[in-house]
C-alpha positions in Angstrom: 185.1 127.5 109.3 188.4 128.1 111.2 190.0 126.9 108.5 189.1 129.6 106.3 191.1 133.1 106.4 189.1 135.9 108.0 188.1 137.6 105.2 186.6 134.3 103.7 185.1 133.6 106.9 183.4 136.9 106.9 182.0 137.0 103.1 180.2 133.2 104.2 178.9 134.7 106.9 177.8 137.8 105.3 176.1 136.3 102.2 174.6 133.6 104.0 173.3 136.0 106.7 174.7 133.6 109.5 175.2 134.2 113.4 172.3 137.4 112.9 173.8 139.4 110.0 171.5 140.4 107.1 172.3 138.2 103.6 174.2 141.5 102.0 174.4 140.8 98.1 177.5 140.1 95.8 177.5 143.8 95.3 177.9 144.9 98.9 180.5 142.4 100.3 182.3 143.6 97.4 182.1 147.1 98.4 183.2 145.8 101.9 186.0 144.5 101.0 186.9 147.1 98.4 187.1 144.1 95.5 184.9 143.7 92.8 181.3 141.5 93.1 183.0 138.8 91.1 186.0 138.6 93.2 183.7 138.3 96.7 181.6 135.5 94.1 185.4 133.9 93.6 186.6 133.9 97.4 183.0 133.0 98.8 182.7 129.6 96.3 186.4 129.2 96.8 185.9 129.0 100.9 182.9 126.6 100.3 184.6 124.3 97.9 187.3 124.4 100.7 184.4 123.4 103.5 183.2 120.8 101.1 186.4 119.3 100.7 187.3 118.7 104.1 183.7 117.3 105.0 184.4 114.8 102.5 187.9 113.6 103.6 186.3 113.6 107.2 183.3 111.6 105.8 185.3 109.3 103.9 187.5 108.6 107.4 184.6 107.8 109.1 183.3 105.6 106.3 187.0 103.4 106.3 186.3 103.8 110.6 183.0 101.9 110.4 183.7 99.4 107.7 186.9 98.1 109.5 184.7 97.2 112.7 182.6 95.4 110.8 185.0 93.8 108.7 187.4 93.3 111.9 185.1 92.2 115.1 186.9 91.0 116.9 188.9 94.5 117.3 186.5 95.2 120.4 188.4 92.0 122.4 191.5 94.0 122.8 189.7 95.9 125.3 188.4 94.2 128.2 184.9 94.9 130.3 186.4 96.9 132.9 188.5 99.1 130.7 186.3 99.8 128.4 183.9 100.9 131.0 186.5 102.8 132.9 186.6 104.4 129.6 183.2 105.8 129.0 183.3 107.2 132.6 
């Protein structure tokens, strides 16, 4: 979410009712914000599409990160025993 503006930040939070805040309706974020109910619909699905997006990308690293161990085994020889334990300390 730090990705988002603040104002996009804020209508998620609001209409989802995150972090303690009531779930305020399309009608009262608009009011907020002085826009119109669509517009807080457009910025809230606009910030989520955003979210969604970068989940993706980060899944989709994570997805090339796994299959080149397994397609490339031998890529845990270029670190010895005691480095790689002197790593996870």
């Amino acid at each position: 979410m730090k990705k988002l503006d603040k104002r996009q930040q804020q209508i998620v939070i609001l209409r989802l009712g995150l972090f303690g805040n009531p779930e305020l309706t399309w009608q009262n974020i608009g009011e907020k914000y002085n826009v119109s109910k669509e517009r807080a619909r457009q910025i809230f699905f606009h910030a989520i599409r955003f979210l969604r997006k970068k989940i993706t990308i980060k899944q989709r690293n994570l997805n090339f990160a796994i299959t080149s161990v397994f397609e490339y085994p031998d890529i845990f020889e270029i670190f010895d025993h005691a480095n790689w334990n002197s790593l996870q300390t």
